[in-house]
C-alpha positions in Angstrom: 149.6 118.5 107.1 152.8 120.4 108.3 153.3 121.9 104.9 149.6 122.8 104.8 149.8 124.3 108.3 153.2 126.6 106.9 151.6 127.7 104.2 148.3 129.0 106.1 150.4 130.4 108.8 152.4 132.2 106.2 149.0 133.6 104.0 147.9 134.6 107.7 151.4 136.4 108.2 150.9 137.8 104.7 147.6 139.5 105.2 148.5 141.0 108.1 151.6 142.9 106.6 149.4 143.8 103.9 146.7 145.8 105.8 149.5 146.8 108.0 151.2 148.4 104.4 147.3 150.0 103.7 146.7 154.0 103.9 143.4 153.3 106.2 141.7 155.5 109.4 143.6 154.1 112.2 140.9 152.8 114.0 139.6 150.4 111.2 142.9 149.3 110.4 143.4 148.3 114.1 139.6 146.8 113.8 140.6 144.7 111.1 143.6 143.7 112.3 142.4 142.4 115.6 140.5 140.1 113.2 143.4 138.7 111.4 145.0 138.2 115.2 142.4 136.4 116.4 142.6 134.0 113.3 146.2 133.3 114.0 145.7 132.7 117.4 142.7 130.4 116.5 144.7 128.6 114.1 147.9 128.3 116.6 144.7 126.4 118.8 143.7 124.4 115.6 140.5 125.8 115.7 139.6 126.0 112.0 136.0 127.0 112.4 137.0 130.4 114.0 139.6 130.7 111.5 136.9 130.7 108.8 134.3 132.8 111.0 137.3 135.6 111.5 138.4 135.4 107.5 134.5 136.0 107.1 134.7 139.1 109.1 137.3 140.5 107.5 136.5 140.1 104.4 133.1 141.8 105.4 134.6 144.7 106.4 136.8 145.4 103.7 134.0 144.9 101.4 131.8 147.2 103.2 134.9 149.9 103.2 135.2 149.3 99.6 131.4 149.9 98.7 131.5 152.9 101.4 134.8 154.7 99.6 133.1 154.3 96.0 136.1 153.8 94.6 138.4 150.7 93.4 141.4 150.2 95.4 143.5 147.5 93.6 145.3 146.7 96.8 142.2 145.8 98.7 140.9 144.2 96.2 144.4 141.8 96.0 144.0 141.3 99.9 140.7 139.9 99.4 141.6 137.6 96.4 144.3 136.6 99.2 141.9 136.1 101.9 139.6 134.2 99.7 141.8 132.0 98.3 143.3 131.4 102.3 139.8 130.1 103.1 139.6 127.5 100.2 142.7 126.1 101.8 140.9 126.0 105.3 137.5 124.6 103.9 139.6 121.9 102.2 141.7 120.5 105.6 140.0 117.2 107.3 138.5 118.1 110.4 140.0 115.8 113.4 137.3 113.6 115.4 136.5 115.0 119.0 135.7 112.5 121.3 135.9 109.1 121.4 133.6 107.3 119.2 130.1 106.3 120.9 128.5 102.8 121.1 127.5 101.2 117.7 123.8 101.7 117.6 121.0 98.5 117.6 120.9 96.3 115.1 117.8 97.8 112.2 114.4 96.0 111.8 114.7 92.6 109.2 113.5 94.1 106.2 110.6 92.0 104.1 111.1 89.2 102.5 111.5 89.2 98.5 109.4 87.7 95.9 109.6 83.9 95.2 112.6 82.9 92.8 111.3 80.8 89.3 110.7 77.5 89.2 113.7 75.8 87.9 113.9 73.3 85.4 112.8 69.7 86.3 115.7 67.8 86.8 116.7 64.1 84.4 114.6 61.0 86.1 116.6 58.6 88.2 117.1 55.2 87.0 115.0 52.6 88.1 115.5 51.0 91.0 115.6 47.6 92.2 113.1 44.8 92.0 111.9 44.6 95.6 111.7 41.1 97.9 108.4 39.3 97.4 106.3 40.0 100.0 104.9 37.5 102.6 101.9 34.9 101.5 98.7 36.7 102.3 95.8 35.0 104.8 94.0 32.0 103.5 90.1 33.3 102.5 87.1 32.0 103.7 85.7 28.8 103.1 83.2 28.7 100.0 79.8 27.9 100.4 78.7 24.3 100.2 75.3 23.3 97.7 73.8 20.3 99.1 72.2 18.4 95.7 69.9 15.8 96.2 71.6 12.6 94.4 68.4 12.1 91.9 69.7 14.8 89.6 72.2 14.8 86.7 74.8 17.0 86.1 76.3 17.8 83.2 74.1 14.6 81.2 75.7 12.2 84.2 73.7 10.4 86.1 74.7 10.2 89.7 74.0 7.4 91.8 72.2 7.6 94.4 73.9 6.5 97.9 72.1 4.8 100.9 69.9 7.2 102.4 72.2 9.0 105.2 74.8 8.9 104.0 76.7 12.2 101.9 79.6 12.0 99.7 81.5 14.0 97.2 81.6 13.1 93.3 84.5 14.0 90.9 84.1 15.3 87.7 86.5 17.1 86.8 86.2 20.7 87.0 83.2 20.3 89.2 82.8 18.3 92.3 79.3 18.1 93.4 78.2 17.2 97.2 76.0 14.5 98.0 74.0 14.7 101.5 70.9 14.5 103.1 68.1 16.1 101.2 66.2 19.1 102.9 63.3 18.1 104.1 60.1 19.8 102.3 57.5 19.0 105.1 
């Protein structure tokens, strides 16, 4: 930045002896170069904008003269290629921060949420597990219901005999057991 700020001062310093060298009316040489004072001293108070704004002047000015005079003058015509190429320099600089820097500002709204992602692949199946422990033994059921056969009757091409009246018993045959009792009564 310090060799920046030399070589501005110096193109300022320049310009100045140049219209101070030119063959103008005295009172718009001393018109333009209250212009190219006040850039210096803006420039002395790093005020680069004003710089800019008095280089615009200026060069507003001597274009005017020029288009008044009808007439090319190579000299002014040099001292604006000068002052142009003076204000590239100025546009280029970084402009210093004013101020300290405020508070950082809320936090934005969520914004919505995305579509749904693919379903991936299904993933390999597990190997099986253990054999779980047996479970407990489950309620007995209810009895079955008893036939009461009267003792006269045959089953299965046996013949049952008959007990003393009263009485009831069971018979065995096998896969059938067959319940003797009292007889309903058919009265």
């Amino acid at each position: 930045m310090k060799s920046a700020k030399l070589s501005i001062e110096s193109l300022l310093l320049e310009i100045r002896n140049e219209i101070n060298g030119l063959d103008l009316e005295e009172g718009f040489q001393h018109s333009i170069l209250d212009d190219v004072e006040l850039a210096v001293e803006c420039f002395g108070g790093k005020n680069i904008l004003s710089v800019l704004n008095c280089l615009a002047v200026l060069v507003g000015k001597l274009q005017t003269y020029l288009i008044w005079s009808d007439c090319r003058n190579p000299v002014i015509e040099k001292l604006l290629v000068n002052i142009h190429h003076l204000q590239q320099i100025l546009i280029k600089l970084p402009v210093c921060i004013i101020g300290p820097t405020g508070p950082t500002g809320a936090t934005g709204a969520t914004g919505a949420t995305g579509a749904a992602g693919l379903v991936g692949p299904p993933g390999f199946v597990g190997a099986t597990g253990p054999v779980g422990a047996t479970g407990p033994s489950g309620a007995a059921g209810p009895a079955g219901k008893t036939t009461i056969v009267t003792c006269s009757s045959s089953v299965s091409g046996v013949s049952i005999q008959k007990k003393p009246s009263g009485k009831s018993g069971s018979f065995d045959f096998g896969t059938h057991t067959v319940t003797c009792g009292k007889a309903p009564s058919t009265k």
